[in-house]
C-alpha positions, 0 to 999 in steps of 0.5 A: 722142762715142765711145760709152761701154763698157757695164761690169758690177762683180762684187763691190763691194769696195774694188777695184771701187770703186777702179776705178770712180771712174776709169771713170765718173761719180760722186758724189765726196760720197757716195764720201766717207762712203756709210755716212751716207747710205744702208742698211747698216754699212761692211764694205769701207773705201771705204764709210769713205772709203777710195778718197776719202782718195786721189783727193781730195787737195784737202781745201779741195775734196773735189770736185777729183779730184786723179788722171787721170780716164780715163772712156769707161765706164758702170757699168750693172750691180753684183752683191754678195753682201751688198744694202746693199754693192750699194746704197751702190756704186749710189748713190755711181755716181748710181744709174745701175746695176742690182743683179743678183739672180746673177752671171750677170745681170751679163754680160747686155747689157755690153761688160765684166765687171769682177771685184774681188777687195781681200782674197781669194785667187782662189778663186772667180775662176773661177767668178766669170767663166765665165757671162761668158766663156762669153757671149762678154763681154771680161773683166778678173779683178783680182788674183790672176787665179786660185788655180791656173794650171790655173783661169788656163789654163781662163778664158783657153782659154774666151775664145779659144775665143769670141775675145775677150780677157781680162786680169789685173793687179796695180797694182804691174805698171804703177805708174809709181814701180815704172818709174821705179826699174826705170829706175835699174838702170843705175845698180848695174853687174851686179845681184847680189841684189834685197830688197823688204819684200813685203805678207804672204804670202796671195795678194791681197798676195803677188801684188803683191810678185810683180808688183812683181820682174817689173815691176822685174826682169823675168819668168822666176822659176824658183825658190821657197824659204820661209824660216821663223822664229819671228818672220819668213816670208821668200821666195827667187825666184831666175831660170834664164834671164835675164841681167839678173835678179839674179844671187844672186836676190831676197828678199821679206821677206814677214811679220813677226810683228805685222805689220799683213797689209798694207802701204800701201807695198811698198819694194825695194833693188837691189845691184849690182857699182857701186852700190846703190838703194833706193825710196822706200816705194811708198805708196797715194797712188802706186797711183792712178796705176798703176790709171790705166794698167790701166784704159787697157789695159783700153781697148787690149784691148777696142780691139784684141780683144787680151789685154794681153802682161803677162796672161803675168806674171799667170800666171807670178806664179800659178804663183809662188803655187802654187811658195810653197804648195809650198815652205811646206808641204814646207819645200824648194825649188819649181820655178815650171815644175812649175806653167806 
């Protein structure tokens, strides 16, 4: 039997507690409502059942996990900030980790760190994976990798400097739905404009909505304007140097006044000189299986002692980020390159 990969969780979110699941063993009852069972109220939906909702979908069965099961890793050690949060992971993951008093005793005697980020903004992602990669451990930040690209740019030097890899992804980079749309391009003729309804403008969703056009799309965004009215916040991106992006650019339709901030589905429609397509709603009962394909690439990388290609995008779609704040707060055009 391969020996499994030793993996520390860094903050025990919903995010950590997405992925873990799908990584080791675990307790698929206690997943199910940990709140009942052990110290301390719910302060992240998975403590209420939400990661079961969507890996056990048999409800005759809350036992039969209905998405691909990848395995190979052991969770030995969990940090969070707040004890009970920590001890309820513990115990839906067989008490099988250690509850690390620091960050840094996280990236003691592991093969992996992995940082969870569901609803904040990267800044303290940096922070977060210094001892680690300073310690010479492969890391994978979740999303968005960092708040700045000059922070994406000092984790990733720090790991080549210690020749090891380090990765960041959003789901919807390697959602299967979002590559079987990408796959029907060839249907619209020459593509003229993209529209998505995006997931609100913070970063942890505005990354997804990035992450979605270069998936779909491609990389390469060039352009960042912000388009504000009273009852909406639109994006324009549009590309400089790739033939096959659109040619009237695309629009994130990212906030609409009383949306919810997120979204569970992200939906996109192509117009082209033939024909136009259009998603169905990319919904969370889809983005289990994208998380299947980042924890294999997680695999490749720790295999190969590569970073994974589509670490780039992530870096791109910060440095998209950062083109946002500045189109927002100056109310004109940014240019991605000011940030690469």
């Amino acid at each position: 039997m391969a020996k499994k990969i030793r993996t520390s969780l860094i903050r025990c979110d919903t995010h950590s507690m997405w992925y873990a699941p799908l990584m080791t063993e675990h307790d698929p009852l206690l997943l199910q409502r940990p709140t009942k069972f052990c110290r301390g109220e719910a302060s992240h939906s998975w403590q209420s059942g939400g990661v079961h909702q969507f890996f056990y979908t048999n409800y005759g069965d809350p036992t039969d996990m209905t998405v691909p099961y990848v395995g190979g890793f052991e969770v030995v050690k969990i940090w969070d900030k707040e004890r009970h949060v920590a001890e309820q992971a513990q115990a839906v993951l067989l008490g099988v980790p250690e509850i690390c008093d620091s960050v840094e005793q996280c990236s003691d005697d592991v093969d992996l760190v992995f940082i969870g980020d569901c609803n904040l903004d990267g800044l303290d992602h940096l922070e977060l994976a210094m001892p680690g990669l300073e310690k010479g451990v492969p890391t994978f930040v979740d999303k968005p990798f960092a708040y700045t690209v000059s922070e994406c740019r000092q984790m990733v030097d720090t790991a080549k400097a210690r020749n090891i890899p380090i990765f960041s992804a959003s789901i919807l980079r390697f959602e299967p739905a979002c590559a079987m749309f990408r796959n029907r391009l060839s249907e619209v003729g020459d593509i003229h404009y993209a529209a998505i309804t995006g997931a609100g403008t913070d970063p942890n969703g505005l990354v997804h909505s990035i992450s979605l056009i270069q998936h779909v799309l491609g990389a390469g965004i060039s352009t960042v304007q912000v388009m504000k009215t009273p009852k909406q916040v639109a994006i324009w991106l549009d590309y400089d140097n790739n033939p096959t992006a659109p040619r009237d650019g695309v629009m994130i339709h990212a906030k609409t006044i009383g949306q919810r901030p997120h979204t569970r589905g992200i939906a996109a429609s192509v117009f082209g000189s033939r024909d136009d397509i259009h998603t169905f709603i990319f919904g969370g009962c889809a983005y289990p299986w994208g998380t299947v394909e980042i924890i294999k690439q997680i695999k490749t990388m720790l295999e190969t002692n590569k970073n994974p290609p589509e670490l780039d995008d992530m870096i791109e779609a910060i440095a998209v980020l950062e083109a946002f704040r500045e189109s927002e707060q100056s109310g004109k055009t940014a240019q991605v390159a000011n940030f690469l």
